[in-house]
Each structure stands twice: as structure tokens, then as C-alpha cells.
Short mmCIF file of the C-alpha atoms (twelve columns), coordinates in Angstrom:
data_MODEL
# 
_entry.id   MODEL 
# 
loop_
_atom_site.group_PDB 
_atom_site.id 
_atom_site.type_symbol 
_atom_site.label_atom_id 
_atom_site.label_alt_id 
_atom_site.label_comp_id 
_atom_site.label_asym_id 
_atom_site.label_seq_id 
_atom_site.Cartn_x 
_atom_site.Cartn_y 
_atom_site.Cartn_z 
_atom_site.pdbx_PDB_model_num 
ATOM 1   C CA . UNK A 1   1.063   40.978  55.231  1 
ATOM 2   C CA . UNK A 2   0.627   42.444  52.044  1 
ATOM 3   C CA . UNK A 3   2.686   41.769  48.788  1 
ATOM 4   C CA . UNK A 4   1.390   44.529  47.089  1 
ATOM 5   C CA . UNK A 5   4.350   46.879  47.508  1 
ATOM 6   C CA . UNK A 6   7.058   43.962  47.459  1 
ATOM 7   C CA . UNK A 7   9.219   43.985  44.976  1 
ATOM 8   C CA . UNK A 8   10.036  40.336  45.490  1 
ATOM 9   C CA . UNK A 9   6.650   39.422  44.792  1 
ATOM 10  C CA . UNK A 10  5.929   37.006  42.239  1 
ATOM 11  C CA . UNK A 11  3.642   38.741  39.278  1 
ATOM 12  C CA . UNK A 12  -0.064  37.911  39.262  1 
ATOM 13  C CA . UNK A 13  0.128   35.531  36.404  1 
ATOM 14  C CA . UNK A 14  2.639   33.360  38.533  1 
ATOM 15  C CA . UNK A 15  0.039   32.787  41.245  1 
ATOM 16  C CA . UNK A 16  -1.576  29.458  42.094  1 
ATOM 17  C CA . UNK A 17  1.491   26.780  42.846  1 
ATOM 18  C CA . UNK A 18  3.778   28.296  40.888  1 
ATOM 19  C CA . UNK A 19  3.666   31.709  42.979  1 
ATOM 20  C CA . UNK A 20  3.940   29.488  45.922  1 
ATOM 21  C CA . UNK A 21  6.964   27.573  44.402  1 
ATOM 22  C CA . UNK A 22  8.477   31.376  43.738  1 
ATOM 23  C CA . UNK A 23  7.334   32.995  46.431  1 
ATOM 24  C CA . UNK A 24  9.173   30.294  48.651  1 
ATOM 25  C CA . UNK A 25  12.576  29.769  46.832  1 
ATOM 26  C CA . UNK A 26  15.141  31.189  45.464  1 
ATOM 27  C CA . UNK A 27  15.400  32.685  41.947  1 
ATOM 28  C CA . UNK A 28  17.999  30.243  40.744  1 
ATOM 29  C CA . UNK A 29  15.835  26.861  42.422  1 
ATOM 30  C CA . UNK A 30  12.836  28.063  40.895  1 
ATOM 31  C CA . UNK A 31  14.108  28.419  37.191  1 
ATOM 32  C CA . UNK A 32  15.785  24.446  38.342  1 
ATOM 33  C CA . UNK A 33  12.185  23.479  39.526  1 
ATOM 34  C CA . UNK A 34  10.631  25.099  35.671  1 
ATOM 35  C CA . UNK A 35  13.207  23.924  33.709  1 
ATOM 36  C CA . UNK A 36  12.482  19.938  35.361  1 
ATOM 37  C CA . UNK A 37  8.718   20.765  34.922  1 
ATOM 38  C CA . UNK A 38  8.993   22.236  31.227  1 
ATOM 39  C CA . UNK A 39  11.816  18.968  30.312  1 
ATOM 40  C CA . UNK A 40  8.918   16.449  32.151  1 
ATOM 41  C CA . UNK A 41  5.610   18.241  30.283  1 
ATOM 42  C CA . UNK A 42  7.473   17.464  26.981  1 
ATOM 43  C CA . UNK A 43  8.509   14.041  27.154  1 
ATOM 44  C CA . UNK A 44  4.687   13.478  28.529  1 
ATOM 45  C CA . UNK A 45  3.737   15.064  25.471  1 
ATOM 46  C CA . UNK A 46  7.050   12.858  23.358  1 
ATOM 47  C CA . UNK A 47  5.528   9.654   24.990  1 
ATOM 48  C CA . UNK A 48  1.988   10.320  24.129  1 
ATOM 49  C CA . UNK A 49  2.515   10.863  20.427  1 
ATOM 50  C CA . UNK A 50  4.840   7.693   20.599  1 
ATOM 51  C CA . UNK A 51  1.998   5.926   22.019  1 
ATOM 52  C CA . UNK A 52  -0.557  6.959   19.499  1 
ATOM 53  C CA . UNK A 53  1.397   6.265   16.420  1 
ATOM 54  C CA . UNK A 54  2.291   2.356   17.550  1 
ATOM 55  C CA . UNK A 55  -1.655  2.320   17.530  1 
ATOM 56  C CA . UNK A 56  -1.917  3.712   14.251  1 
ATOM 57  C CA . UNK A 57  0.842   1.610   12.896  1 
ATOM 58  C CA . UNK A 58  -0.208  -1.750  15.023  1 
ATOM 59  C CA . UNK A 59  -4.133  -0.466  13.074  1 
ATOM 60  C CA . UNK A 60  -2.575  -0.115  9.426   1 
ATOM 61  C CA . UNK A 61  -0.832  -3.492  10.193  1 
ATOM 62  C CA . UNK A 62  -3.860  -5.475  10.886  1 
ATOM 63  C CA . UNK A 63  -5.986  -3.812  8.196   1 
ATOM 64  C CA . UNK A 64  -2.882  -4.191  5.124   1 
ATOM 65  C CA . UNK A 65  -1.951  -8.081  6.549   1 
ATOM 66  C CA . UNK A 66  -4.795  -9.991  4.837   1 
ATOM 67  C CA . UNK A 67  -4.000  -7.683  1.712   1 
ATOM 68  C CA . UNK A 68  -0.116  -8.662  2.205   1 
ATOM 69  C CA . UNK A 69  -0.826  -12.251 2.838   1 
ATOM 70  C CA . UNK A 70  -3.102  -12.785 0.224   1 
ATOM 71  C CA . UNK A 71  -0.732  -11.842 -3.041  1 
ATOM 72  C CA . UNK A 72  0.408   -14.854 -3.872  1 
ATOM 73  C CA . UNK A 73  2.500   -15.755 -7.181  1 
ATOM 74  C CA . UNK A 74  1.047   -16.719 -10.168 1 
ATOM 75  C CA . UNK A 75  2.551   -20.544 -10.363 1 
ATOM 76  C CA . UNK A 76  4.976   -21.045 -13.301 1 
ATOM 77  C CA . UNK A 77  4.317   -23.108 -16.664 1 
ATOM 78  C CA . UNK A 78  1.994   -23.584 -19.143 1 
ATOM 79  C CA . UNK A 79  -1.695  -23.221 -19.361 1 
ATOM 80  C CA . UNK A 80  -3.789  -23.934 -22.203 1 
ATOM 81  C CA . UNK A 81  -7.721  -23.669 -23.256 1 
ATOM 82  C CA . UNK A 82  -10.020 -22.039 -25.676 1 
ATOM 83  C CA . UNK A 83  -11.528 -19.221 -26.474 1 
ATOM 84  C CA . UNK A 84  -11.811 -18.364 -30.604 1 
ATOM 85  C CA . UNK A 85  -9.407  -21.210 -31.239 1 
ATOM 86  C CA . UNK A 86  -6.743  -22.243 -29.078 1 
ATOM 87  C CA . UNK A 87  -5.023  -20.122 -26.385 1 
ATOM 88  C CA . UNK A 88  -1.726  -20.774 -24.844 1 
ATOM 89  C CA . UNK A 89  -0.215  -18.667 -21.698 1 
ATOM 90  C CA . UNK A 90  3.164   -19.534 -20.456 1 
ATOM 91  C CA . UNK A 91  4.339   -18.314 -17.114 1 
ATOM 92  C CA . UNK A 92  8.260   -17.848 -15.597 1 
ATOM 93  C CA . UNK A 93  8.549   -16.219 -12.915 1 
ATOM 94  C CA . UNK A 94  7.069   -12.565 -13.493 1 
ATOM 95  C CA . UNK A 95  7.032   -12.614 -17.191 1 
ATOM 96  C CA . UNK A 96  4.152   -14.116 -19.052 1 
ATOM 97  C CA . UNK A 97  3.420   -14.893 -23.054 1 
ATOM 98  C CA . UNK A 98  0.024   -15.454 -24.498 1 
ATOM 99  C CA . UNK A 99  -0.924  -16.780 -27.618 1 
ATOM 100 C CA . UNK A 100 -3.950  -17.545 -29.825 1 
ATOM 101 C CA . UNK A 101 -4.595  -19.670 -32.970 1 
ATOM 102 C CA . UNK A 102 -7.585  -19.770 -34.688 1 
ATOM 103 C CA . UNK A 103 -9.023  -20.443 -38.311 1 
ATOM 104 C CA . UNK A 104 -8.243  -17.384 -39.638 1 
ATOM 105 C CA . UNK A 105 -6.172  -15.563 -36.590 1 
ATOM 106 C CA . UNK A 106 -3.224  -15.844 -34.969 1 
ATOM 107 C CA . UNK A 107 -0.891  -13.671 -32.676 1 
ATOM 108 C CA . UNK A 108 1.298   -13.964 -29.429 1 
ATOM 109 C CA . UNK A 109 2.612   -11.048 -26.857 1 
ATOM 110 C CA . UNK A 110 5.108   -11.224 -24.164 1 
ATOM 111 C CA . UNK A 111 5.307   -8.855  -21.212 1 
ATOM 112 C CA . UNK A 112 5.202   -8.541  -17.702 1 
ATOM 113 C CA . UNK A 113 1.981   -8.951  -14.779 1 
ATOM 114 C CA . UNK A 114 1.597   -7.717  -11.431 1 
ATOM 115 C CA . UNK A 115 -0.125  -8.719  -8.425  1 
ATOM 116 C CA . UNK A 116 -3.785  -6.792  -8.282  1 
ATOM 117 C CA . UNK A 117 -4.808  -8.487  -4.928  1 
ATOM 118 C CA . UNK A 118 -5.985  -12.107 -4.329  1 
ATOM 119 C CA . UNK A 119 -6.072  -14.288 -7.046  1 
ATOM 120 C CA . UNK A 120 -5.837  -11.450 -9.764  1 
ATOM 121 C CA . UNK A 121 -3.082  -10.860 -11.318 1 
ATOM 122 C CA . UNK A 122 -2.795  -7.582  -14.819 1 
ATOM 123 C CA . UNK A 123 -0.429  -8.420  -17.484 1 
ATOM 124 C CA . UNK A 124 1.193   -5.621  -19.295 1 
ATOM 125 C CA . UNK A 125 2.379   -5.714  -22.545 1 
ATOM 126 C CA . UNK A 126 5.117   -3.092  -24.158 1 
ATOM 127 C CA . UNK A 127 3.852   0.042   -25.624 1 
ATOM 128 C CA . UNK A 128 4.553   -0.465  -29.430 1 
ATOM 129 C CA . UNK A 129 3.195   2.760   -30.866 1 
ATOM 130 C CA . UNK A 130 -0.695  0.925   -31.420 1 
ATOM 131 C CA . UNK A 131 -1.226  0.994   -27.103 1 
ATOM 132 C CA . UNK A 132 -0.524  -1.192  -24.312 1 
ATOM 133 C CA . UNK A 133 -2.276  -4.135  -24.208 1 
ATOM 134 C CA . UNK A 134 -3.004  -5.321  -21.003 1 
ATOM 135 C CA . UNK A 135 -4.574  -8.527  -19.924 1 
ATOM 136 C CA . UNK A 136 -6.494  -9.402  -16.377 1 
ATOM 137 C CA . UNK A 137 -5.516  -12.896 -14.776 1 
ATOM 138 C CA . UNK A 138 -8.416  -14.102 -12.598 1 
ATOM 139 C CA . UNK A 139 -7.941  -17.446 -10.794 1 
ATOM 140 C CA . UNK A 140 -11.673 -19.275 -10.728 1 
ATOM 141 C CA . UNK A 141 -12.600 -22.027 -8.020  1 
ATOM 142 C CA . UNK A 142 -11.311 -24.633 -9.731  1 
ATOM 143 C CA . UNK A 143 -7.868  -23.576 -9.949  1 
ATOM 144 C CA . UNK A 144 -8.034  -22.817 -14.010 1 
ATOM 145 C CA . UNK A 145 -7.348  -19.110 -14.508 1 
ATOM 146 C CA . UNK A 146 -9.776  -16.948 -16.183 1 
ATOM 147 C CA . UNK A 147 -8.028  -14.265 -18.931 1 
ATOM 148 C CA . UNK A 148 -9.747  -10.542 -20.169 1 
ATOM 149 C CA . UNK A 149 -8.100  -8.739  -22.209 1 
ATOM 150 C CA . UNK A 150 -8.580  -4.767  -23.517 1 
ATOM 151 C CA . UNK A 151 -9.303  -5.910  -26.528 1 
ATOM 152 C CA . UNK A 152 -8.673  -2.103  -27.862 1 
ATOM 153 C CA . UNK A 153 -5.315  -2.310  -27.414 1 
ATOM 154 C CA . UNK A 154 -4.809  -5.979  -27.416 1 
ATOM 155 C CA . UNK A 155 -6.095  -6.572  -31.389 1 
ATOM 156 C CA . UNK A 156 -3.088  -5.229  -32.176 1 
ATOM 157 C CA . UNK A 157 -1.047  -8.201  -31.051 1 
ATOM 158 C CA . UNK A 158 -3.800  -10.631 -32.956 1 
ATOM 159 C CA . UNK A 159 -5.905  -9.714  -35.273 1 
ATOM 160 C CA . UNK A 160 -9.487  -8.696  -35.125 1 
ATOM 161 C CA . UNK A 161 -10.916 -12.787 -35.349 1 
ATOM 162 C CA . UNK A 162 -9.769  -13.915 -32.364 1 
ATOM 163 C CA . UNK A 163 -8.509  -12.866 -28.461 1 
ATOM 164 C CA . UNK A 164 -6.766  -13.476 -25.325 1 
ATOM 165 C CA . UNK A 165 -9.958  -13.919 -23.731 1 
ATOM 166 C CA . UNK A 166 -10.958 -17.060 -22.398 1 
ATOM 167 C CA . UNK A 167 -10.334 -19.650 -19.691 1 
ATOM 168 C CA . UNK A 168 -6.769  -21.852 -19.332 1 
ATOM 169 C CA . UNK A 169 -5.706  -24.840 -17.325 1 
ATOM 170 C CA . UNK A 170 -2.660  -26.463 -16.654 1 
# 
């Protein structure tokens, strides 16, 4: 039997399974039996995307944990050592205030520091028209903390004798 001149017949793109499926059934089963397929082909496609961002995220959670775990806070109170002279840097909570006395140099500056990964810590001064003078907190094996500042920006707050640069303890 020939389907050639049927007008039932299913068009040749629908051939294969879903010709059979057409060819079979009714007209209002087979848009049922598409209409499950189309519904199940998407949330195949829903679950697989689901499934490969959980890896990404579970990936980006293993990789940023050591990163997260490792910023710890710089421990409050004063720390003191020297440098040019004598250097003094007081910590409370997340501000911070350095200063420096030497022979023929003094100076002080308050401000804020951030964490900058493990054990490192960048203290930010206020911008008061001369730059921002910022200052790097290293902690060293031995649990003193190791302080470099931009001294282009920093000289402002001290003179051109002396610096925030040095080593303090508690």
C-alpha cells in the first residue's frame, strides 16, 4: 500500500518514529504524545544545566575556601618597634594609627586597612589633597608584623627624615 496519494499521510520530514507515532494515532493523541515529549526534552535539558552549575559552584567553592578561610583579623592593640626612630601602630577593630618619632621627624596618620589575603593586611589613609597614603601590613614568622609604606604619598603625614616602614611587635 502506498501513501503517496494519501492525504492522511504524515509529511516526509515526520518519518522515522514520529511518522509511525502519526501515522498510527489520532491527530489530537499525537499533538498529547509531542507536547509530553517537547515538556520531557526540556526539563532534560533544565536538569542538565542545573547539574552543571552545582559543579561549577561546588568548583568555585573549593578553589575561593582556602582564600575565605585564610583572612583573618588583624588582632587589636598596640605594636611598637623601630625603624628611623620609634614607630608606634595601634589597632581597634578595622581602624589603625601609625606613628613615628625620630631625631628630627615626627608624624602620625589614622585610617582604615583591609584584608589583602593571608597575613597581609593595606592600610588606607584619607585623601588630604597631598595623596593617599597607604601602608602594607605583612605578618612575619614570628608573629611581629612587618610595615611598607608608599613613601610618595606617605611623607606627607611625616616628614621626609623618617617613615612608617619598619617592623612592630606587641
Amino acid at each position: 500500500m502506498s501513501l503517496e496519494g494519501d492525504d492522511r499521510a504524515p509529511p516526509t520530514q515526520l518519518l522515522g518514529l514520529v511518522g509511525v507515532v502519526a501515522a498510527i494515532t489520532d491527530a489530537k493523541t499525537f499533538d498529547r504524545l509531542m507536547a509530553i515529549g517537547q515538556r520531557s526534552q526540556r526539563w532534560f535539558i533544565v536538569e542538565r544545566l542545573i547539574g552543571m552549575f552545582r559543579k561549577m559552584i561546588g568548583a568555585l567553592c573549593l578553589v575561593a575556601m582556602p582564600c575565605l578561610a585564610s583572612a583573618e583579623p588583624l588582632p587589636d592593640g598596640m605594636y611598637r618597634g623601630k625603624n628611623d626612630g620609634d614607630l608606634f601602630m595601634e589597632i581597634i577593630g578595622r581602624q589603625a594609627t601609625f606613628q613615628v618619632s625620630a631625631n628630627r621627624c615626627a608624624g602620625g596618620v589614622s585610617g582604615n586597612f583591609a584584608d589583602a589575603g593571608p597575613g597581609k593586611w593595606i592600610f588606607t589613609a584619607p585623601d588630604e589633597g597631598m595623596g593617599q597614603c597607604k601602608i602594607s601590613i605583612n605578618r612575619q614568622p614570628n608573629g611581629s608584623m612587618k610595615t611598607e609604606e608608599d613613601w610618595s604619598t606617605c611623607r606627607y603625614w611625616h616628614g621626609t627624615n623618617c617613615s612608617f616602614s619598619g617592623t612592630v611587635a606587641r
